[in-house]
C-alpha positions in Angstrom: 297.2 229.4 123.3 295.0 231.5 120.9 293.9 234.5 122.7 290.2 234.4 121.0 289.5 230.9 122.9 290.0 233.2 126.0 287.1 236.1 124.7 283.7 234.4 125.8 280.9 233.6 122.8 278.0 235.4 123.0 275.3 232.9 123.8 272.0 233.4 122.0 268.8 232.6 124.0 264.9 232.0 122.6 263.0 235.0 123.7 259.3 234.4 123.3 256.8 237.5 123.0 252.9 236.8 122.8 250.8 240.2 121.8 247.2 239.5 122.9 245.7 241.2 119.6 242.8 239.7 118.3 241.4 242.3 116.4 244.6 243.3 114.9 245.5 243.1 111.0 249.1 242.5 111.3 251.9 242.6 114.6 255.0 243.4 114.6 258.3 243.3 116.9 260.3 246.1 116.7 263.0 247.1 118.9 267.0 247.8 119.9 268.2 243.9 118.5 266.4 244.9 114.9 267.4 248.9 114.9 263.3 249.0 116.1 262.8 248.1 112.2 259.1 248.4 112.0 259.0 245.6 108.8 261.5 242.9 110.0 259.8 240.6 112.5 256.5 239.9 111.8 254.7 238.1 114.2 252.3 235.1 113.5 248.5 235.1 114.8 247.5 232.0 116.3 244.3 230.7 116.3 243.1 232.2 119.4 244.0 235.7 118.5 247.2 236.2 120.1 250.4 237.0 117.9 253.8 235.0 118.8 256.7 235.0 117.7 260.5 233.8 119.2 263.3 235.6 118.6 267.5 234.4 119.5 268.8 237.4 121.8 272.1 238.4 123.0 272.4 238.2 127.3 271.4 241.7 128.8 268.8 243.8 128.4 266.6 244.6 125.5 264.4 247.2 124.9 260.8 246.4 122.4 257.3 247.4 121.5 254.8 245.5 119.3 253.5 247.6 116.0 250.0 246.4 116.3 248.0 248.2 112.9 251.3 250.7 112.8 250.5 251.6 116.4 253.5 251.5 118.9 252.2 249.3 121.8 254.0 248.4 125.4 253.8 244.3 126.1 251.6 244.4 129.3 253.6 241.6 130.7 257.2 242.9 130.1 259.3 243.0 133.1 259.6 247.0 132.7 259.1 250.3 130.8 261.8 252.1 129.6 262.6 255.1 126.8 264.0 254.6 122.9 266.1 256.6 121.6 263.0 258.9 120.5 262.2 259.1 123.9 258.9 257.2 123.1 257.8 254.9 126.3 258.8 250.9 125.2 258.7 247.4 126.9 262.2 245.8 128.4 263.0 242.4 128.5 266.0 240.8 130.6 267.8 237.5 128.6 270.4 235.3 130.2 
């Protein structure tokens, strides 16, 4: 038996975030799964003014913000507030 059949595979789950920002020029998602890159996931505004996007995540917990106009933003409906690593106050999102 090979012993990597025993280590489990990480599973990757769709993790939809909605930003309600209609008078925004550009959203983005920034946070511990992109090293809080404040370029690499844009999102995409939809036609009633909201930004989505959906992103594959790891199980556990992940900690985000949305960069709406370069402005670090908590998601009003995350399922808590946490701290980065700058001690700056950011969203958290539980995936399994």
């Amino acid at each position: 038996m090979n012993p990597r059949s025993l280590v489990p595979k990480k599973t990757l789950r769709a993790a939809t975030f909605i930003c309600n920002a209609p008078h925004a020029l550009a959203v983005f998602l920034t946070g511990d799964f992109n090293g809080w890159s404040p370029a690499s996931h844009p999102m995409k505004r939809m036609p009633d003014g909201a930004w989505f996007l959906t992103v594959e995540l790891n199980h556990g917990h992940h900690r985000y913000a949305f960069l709406v106009d370069g402005a670090l933003t908590l998601d009003p409906k995350a399922q808590g507030i946490t701290r980065n690593d700058k001690g700056e106050r950011v969203s958290l999102m539980p995936v399994s």
